[in-house]
PDBQT receptor file of N, H, CA, C and O in Angstrom, charges set to zero:
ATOM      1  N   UNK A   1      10.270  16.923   4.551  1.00  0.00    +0.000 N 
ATOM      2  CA  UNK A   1       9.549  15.766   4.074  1.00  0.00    +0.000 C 
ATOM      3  C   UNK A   1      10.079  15.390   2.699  1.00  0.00    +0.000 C 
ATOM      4  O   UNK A   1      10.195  16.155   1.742  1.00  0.00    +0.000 OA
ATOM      5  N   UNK A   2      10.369  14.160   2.743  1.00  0.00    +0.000 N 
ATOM      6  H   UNK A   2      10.275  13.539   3.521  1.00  0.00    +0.000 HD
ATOM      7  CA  UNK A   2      10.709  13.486   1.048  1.00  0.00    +0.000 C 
ATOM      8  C   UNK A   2       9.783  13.684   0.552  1.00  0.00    +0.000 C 
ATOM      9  O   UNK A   2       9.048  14.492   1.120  1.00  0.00    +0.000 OA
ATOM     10  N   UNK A   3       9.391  13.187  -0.517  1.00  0.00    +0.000 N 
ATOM     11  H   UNK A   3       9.989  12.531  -0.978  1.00  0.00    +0.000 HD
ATOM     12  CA  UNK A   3       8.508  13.093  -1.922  1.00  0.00    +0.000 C 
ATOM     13  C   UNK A   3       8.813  12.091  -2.500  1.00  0.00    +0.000 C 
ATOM     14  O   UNK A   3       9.988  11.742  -2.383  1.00  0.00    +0.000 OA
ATOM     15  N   UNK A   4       7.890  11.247  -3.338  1.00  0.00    +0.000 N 
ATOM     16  H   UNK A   4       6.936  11.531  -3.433  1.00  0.00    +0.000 HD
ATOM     17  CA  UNK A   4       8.259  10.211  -3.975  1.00  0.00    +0.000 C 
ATOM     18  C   UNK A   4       8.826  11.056  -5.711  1.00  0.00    +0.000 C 
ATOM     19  O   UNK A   4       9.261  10.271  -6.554  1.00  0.00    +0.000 OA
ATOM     20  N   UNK A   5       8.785  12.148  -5.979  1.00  0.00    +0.000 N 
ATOM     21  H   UNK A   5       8.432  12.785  -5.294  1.00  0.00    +0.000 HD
ATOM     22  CA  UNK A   5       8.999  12.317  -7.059  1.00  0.00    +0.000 C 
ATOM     23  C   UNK A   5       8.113  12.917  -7.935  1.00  0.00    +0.000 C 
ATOM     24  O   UNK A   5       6.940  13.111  -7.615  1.00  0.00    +0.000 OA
ATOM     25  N   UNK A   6       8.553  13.218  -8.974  1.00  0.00    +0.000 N 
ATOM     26  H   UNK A   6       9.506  13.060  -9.233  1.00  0.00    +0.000 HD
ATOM     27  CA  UNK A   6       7.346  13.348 -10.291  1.00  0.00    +0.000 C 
ATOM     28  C   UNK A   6       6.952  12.332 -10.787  1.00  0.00    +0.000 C 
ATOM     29  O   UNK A   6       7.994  11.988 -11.345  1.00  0.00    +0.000 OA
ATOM     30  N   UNK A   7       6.155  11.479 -11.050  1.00  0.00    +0.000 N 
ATOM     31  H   UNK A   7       5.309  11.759 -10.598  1.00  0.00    +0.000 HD
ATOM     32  CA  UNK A   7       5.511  10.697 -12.395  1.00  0.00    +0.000 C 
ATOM     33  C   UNK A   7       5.268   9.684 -11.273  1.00  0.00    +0.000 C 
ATOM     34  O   UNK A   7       4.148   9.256 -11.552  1.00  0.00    +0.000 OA
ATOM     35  N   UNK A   8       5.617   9.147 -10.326  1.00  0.00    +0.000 N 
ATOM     36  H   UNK A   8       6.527   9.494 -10.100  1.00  0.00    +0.000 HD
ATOM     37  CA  UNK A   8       4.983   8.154  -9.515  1.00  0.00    +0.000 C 
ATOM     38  C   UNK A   8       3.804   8.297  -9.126  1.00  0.00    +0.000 C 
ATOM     39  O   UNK A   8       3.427   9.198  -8.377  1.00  0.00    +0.000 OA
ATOM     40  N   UNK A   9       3.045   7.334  -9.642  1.00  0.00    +0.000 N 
ATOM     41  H   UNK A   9       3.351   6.601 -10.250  1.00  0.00    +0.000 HD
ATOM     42  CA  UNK A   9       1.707   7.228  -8.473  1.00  0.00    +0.000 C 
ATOM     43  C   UNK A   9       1.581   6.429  -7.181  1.00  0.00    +0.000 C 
ATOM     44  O   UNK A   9       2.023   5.329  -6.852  1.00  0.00    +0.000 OA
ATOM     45  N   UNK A  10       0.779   7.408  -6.507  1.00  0.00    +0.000 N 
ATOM     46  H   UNK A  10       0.420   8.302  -6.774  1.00  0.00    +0.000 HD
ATOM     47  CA  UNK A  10       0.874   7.059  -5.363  1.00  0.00    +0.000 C 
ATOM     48  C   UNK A  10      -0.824   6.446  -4.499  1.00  0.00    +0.000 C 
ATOM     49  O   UNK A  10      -1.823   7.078  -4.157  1.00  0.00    +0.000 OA
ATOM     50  N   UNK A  11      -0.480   5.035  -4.417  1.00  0.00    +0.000 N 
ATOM     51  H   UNK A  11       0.333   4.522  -4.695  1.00  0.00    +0.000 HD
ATOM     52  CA  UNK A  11      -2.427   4.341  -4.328  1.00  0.00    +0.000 C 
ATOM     53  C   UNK A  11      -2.416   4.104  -2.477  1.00  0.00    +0.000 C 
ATOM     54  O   UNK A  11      -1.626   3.433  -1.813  1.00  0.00    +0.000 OA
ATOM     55  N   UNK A  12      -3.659   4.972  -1.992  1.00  0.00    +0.000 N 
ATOM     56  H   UNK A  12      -4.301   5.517  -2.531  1.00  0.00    +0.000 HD
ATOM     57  CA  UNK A  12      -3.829   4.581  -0.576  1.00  0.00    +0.000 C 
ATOM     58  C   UNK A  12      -5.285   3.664  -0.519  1.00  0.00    +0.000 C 
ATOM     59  O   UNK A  12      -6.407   3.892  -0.970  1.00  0.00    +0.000 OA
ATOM     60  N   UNK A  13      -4.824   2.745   0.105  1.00  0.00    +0.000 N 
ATOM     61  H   UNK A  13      -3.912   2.559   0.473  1.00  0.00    +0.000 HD
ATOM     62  CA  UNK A  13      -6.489   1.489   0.069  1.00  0.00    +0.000 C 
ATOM     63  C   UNK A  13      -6.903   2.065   1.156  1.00  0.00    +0.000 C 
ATOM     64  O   UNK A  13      -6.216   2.396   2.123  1.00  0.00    +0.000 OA
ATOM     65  N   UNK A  14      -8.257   2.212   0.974  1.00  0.00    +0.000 N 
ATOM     66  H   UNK A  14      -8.815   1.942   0.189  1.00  0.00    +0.000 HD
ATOM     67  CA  UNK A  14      -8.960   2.900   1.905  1.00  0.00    +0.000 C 
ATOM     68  C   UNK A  14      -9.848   1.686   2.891  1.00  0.00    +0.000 C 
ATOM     69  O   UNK A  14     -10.360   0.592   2.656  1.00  0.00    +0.000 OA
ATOM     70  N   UNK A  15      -9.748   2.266   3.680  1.00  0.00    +0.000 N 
ATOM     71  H   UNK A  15      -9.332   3.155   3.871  1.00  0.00    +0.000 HD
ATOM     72  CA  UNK A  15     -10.374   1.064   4.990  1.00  0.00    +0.000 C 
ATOM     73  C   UNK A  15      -9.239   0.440   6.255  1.00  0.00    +0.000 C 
ATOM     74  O   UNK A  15      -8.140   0.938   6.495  1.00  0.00    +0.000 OA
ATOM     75  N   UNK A  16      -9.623  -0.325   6.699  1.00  0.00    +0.000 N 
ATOM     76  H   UNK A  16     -10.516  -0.730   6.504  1.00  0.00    +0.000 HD
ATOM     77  CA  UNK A  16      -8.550  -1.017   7.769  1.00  0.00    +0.000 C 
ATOM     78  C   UNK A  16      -7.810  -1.992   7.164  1.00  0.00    +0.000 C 
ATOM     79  O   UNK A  16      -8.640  -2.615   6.502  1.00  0.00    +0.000 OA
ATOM     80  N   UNK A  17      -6.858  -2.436   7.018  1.00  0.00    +0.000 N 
ATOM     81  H   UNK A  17      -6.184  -1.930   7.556  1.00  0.00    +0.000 HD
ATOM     82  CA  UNK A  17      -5.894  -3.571   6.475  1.00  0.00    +0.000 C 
ATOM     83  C   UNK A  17      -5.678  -4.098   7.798  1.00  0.00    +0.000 C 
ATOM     84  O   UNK A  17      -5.814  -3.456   8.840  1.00  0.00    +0.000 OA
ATOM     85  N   UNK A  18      -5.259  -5.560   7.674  1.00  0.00    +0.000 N 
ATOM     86  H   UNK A  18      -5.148  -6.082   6.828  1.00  0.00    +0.000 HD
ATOM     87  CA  UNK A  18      -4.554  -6.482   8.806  1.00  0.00    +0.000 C 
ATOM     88  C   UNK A  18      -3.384  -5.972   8.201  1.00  0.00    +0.000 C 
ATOM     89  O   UNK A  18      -3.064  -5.922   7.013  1.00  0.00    +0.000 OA
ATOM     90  N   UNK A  19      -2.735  -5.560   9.338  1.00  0.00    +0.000 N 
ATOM     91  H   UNK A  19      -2.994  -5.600  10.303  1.00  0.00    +0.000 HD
ATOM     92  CA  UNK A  19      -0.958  -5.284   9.552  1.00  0.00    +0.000 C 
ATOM     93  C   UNK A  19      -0.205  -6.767   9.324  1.00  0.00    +0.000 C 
ATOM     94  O   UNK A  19       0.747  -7.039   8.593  1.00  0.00    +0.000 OA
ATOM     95  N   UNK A  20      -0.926  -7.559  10.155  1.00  0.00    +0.000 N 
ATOM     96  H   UNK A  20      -1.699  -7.338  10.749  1.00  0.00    +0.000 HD
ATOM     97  CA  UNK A  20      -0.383  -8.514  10.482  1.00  0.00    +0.000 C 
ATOM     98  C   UNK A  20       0.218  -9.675   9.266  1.00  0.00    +0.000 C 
ATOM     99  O   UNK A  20       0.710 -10.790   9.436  1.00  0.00    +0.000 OA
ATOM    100  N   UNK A  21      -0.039  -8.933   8.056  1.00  0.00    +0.000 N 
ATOM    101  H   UNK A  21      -0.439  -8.027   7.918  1.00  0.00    +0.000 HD
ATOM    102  CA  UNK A  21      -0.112  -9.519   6.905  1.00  0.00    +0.000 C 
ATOM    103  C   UNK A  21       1.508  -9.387   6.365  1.00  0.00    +0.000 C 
ATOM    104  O   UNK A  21       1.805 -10.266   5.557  1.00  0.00    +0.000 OA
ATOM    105  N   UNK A  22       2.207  -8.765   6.575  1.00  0.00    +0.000 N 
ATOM    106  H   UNK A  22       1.967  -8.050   7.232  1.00  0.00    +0.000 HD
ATOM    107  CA  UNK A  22       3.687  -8.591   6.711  1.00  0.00    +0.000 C 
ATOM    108  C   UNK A  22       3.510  -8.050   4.862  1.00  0.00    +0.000 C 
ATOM    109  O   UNK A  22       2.528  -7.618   4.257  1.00  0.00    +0.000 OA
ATOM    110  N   UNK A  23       4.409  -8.221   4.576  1.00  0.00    +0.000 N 
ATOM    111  H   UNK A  23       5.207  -8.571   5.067  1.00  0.00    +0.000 HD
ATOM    112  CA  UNK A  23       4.994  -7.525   2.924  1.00  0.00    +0.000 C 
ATOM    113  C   UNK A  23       4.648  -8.344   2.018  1.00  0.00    +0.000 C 
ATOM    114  O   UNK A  23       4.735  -8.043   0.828  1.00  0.00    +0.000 OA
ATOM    115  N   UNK A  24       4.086  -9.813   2.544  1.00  0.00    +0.000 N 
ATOM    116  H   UNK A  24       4.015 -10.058   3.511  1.00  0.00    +0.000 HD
ATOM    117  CA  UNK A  24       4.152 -11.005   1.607  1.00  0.00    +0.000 C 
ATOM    118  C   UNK A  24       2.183 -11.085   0.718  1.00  0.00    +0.000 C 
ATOM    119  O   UNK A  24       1.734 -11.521  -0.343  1.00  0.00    +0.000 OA
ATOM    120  N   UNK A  25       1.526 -10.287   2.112  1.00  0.00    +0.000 N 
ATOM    121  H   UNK A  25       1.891  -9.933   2.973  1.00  0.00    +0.000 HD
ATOM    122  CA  UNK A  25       0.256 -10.601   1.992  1.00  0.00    +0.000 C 
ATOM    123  C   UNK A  25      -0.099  -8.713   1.471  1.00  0.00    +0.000 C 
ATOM    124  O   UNK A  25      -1.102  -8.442   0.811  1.00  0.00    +0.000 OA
ATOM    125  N   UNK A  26       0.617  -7.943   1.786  1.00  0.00    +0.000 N 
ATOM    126  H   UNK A  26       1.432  -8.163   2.322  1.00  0.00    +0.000 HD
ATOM    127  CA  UNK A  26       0.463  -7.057   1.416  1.00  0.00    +0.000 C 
ATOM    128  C   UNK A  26       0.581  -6.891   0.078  1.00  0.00    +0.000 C 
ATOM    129  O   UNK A  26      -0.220  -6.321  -0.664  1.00  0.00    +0.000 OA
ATOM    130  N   UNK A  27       1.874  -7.544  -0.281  1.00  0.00    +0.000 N 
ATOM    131  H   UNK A  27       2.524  -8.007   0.321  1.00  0.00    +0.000 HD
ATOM    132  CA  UNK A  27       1.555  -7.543  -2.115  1.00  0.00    +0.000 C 
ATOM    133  C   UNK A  27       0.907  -7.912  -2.691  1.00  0.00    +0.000 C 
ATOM    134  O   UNK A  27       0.543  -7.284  -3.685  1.00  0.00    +0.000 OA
ATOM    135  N   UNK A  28       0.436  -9.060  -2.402  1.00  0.00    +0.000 N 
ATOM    136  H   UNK A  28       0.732  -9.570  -1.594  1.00  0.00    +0.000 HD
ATOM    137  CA  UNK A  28      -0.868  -9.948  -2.734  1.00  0.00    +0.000 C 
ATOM    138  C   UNK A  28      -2.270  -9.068  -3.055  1.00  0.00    +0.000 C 
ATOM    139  O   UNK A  28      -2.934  -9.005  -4.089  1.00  0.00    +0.000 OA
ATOM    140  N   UNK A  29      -2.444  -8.435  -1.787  1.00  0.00    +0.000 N 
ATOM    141  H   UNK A  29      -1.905  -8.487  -0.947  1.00  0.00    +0.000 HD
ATOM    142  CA  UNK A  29      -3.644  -7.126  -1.978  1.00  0.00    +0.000 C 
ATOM    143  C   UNK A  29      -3.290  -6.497  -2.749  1.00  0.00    +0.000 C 
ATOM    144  O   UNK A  29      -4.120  -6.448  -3.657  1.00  0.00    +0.000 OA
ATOM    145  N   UNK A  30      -2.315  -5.835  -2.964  1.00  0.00    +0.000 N 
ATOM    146  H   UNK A  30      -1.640  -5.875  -2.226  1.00  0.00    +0.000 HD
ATOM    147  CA  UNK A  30      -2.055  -4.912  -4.117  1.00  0.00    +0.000 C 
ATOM    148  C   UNK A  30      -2.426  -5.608  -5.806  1.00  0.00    +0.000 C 
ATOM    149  O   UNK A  30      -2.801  -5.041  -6.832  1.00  0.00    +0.000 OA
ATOM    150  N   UNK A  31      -2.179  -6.790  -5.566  1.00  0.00    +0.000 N 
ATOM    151  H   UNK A  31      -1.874  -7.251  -4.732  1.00  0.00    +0.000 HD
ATOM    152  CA  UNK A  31      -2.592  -7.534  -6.793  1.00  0.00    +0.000 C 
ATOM    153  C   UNK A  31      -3.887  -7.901  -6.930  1.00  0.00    +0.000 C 
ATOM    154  O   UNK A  31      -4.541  -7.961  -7.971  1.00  0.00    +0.000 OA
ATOM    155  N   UNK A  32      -4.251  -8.165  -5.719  1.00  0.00    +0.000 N 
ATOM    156  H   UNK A  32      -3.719  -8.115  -4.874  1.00  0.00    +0.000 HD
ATOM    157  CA  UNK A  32      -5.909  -8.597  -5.799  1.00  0.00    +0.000 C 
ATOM    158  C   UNK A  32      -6.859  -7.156  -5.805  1.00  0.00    +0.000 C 
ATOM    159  O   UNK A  32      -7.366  -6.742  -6.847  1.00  0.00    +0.000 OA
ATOM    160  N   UNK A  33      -6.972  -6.666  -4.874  1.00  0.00    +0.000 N 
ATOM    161  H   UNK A  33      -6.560  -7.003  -4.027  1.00  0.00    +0.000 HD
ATOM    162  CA  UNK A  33      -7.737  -5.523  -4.496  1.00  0.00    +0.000 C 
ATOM    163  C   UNK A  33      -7.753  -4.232  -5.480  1.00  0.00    +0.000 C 
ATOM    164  O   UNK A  33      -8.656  -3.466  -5.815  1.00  0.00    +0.000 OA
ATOM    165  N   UNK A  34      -6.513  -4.308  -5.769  1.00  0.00    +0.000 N 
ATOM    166  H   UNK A  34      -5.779  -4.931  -5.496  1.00  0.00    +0.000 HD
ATOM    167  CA  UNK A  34      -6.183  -2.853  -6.128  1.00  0.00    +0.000 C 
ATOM    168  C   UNK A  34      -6.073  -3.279  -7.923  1.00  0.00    +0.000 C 
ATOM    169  O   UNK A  34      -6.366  -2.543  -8.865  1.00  0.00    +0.000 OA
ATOM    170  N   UNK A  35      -5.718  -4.252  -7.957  1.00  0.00    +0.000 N 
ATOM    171  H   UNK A  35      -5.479  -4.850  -7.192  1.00  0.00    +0.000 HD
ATOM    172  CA  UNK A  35      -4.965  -4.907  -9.624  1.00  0.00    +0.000 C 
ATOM    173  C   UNK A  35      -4.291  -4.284  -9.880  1.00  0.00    +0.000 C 
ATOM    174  O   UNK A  35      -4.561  -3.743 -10.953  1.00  0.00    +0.000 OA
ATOM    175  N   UNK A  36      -3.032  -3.850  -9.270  1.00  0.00    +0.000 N 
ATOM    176  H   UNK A  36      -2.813  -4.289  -8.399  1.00  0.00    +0.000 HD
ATOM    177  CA  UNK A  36      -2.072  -3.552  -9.975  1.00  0.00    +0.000 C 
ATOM    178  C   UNK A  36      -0.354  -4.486  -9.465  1.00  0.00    +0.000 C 
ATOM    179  O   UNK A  36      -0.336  -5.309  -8.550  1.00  0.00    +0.000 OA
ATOM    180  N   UNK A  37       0.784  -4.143 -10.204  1.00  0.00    +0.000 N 
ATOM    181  H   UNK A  37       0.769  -3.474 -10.947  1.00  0.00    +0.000 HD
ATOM    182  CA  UNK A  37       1.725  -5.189  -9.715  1.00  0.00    +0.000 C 
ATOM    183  C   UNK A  37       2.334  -4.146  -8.896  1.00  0.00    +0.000 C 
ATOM    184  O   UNK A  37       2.383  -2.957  -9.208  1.00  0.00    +0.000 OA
ATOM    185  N   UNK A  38       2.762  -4.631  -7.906  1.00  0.00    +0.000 N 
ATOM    186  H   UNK A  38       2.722  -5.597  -7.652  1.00  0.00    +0.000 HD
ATOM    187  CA  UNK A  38       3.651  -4.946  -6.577  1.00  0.00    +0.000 C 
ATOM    188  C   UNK A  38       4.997  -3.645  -6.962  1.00  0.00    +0.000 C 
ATOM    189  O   UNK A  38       5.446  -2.616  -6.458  1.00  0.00    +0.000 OA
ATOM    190  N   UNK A  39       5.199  -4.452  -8.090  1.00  0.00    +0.000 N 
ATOM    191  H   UNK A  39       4.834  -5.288  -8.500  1.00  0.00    +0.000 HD
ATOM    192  CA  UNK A  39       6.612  -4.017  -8.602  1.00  0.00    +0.000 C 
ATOM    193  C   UNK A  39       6.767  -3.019  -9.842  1.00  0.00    +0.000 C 
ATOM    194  O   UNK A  39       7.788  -2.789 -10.490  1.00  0.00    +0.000 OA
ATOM    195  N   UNK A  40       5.543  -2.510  -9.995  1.00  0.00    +0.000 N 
ATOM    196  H   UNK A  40       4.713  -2.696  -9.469  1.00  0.00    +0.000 HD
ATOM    197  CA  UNK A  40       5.378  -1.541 -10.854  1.00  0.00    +0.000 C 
ATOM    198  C   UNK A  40       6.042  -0.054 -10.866  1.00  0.00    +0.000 C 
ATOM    199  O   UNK A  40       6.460   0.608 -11.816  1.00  0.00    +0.000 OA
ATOM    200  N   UNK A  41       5.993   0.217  -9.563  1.00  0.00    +0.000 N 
ATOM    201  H   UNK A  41       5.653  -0.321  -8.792  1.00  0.00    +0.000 HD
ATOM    202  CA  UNK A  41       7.043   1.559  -9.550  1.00  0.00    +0.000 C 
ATOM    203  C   UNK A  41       6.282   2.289  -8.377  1.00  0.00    +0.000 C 
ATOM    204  O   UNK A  41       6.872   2.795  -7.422  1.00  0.00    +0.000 OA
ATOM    205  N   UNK A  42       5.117   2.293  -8.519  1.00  0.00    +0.000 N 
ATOM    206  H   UNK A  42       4.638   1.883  -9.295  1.00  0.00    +0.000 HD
ATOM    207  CA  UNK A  42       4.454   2.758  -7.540  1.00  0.00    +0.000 C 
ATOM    208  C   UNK A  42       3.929   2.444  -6.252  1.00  0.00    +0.000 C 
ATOM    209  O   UNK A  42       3.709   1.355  -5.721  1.00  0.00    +0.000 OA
ATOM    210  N   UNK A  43       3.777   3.585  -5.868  1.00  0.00    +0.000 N 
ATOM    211  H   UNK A  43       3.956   4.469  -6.300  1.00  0.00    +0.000 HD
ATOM    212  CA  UNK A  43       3.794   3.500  -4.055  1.00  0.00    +0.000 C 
ATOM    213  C   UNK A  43       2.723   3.065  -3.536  1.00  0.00    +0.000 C 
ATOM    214  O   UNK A  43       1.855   3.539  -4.270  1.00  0.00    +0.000 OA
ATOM    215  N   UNK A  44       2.055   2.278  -2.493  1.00  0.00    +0.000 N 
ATOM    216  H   UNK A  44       2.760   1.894  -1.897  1.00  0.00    +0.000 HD
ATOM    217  CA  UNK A  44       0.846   1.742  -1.926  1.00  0.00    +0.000 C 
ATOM    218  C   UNK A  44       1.099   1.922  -0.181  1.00  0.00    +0.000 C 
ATOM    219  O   UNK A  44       2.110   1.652   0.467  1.00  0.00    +0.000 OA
ATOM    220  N   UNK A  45       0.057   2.362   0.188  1.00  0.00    +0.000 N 
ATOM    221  H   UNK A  45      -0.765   2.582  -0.338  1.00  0.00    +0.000 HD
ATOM    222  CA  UNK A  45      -0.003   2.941   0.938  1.00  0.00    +0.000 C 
ATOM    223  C   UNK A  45      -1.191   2.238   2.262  1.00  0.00    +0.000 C 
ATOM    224  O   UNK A  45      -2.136   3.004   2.448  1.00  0.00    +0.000 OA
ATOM    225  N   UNK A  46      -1.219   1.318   2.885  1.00  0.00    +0.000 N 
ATOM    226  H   UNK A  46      -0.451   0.696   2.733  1.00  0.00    +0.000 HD
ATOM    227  CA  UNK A  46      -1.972   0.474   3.764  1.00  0.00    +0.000 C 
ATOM    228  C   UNK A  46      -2.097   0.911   4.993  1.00  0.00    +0.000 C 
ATOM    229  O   UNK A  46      -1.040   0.750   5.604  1.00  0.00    +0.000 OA
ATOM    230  N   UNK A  47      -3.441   1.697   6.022  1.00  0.00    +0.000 N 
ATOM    231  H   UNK A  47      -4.299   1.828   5.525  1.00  0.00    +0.000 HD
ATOM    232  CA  UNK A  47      -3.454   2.215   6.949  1.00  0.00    +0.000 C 
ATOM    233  C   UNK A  47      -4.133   0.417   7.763  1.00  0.00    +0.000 C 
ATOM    234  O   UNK A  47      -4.625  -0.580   7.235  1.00  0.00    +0.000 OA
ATOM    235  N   UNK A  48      -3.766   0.820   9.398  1.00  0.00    +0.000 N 
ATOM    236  H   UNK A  48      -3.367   1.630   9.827  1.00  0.00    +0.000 HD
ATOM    237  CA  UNK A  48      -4.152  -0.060  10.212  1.00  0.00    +0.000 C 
ATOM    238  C   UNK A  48      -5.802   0.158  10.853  1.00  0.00    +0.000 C 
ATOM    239  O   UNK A  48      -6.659   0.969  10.503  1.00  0.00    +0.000 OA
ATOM    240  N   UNK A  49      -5.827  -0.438  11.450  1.00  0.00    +0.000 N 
ATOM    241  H   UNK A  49      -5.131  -1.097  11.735  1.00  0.00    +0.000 HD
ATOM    242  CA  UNK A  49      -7.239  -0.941  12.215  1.00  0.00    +0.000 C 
ATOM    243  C   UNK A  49      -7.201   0.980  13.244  1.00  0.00    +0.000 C 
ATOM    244  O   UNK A  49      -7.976   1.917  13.054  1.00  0.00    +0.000 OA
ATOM    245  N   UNK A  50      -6.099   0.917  14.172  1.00  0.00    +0.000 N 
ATOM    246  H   UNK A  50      -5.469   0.156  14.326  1.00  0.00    +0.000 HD
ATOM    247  CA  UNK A  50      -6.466   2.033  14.628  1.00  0.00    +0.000 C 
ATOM    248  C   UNK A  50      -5.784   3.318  14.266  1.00  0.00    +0.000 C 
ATOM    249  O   UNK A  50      -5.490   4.247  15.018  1.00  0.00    +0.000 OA
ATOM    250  N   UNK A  51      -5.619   3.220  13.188  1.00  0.00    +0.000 N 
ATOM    251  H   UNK A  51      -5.857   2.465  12.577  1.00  0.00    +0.000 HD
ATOM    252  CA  UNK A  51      -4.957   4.371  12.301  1.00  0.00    +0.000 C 
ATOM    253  C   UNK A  51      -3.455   5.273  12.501  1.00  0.00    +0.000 C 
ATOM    254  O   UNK A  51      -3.028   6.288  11.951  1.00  0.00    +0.000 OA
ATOM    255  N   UNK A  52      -2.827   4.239  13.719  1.00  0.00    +0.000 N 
ATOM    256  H   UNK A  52      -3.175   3.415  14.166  1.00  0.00    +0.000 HD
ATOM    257  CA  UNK A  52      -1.743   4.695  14.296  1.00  0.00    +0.000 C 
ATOM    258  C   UNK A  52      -0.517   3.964  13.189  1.00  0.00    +0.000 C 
ATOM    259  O   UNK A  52       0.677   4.129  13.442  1.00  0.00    +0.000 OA
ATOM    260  N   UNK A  53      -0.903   3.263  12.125  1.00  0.00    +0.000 N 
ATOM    261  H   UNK A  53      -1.872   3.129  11.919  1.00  0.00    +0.000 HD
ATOM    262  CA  UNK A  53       0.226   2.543  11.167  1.00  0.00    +0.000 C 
ATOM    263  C   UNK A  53      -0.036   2.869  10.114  1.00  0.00    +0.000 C 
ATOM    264  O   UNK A  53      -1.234   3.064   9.912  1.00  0.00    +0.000 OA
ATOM    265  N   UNK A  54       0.755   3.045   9.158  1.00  0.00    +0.000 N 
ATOM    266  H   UNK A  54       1.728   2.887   9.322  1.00  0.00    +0.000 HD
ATOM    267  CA  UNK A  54       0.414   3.109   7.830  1.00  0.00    +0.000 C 
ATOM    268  C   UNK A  54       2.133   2.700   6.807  1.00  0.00    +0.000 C 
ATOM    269  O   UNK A  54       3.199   3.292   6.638  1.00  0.00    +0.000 OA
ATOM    270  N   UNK A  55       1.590   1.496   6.398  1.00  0.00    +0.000 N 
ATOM    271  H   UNK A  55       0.724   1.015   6.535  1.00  0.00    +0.000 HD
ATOM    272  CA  UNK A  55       2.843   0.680   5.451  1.00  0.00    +0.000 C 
ATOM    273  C   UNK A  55       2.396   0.928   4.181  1.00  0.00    +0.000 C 
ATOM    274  O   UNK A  55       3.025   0.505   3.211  1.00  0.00    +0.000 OA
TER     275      UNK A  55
């Protein structure tokens, strides 16, 4: 198994996310939901409706 490293944080949103939201709407949540940027360094972590996905 990789690792993201030392000093990265790593944010999992808890609940169901729409998948269907592709990378564009996913960053968006990360900005809205979570408040943090996209492009900050750190990892985000989005599980699906039936828990078989996780982006």
């Amino acid at each position: 198994m990789i690792g993201p490293g030392t000093g990265v944080r790593v944010y999992v949103a808890c609940g169901v996310t729409d998948m269907r939201k592709g990378i564009a709407g996913l960053a968006a949540l990360t900005q809205d939901v979570l408040r943090q940027k996209p492009t900050g360094g750190a990892v985000f972590a989005f599980r699906g409706r039936w828990g078989d996905r996780v982006s």
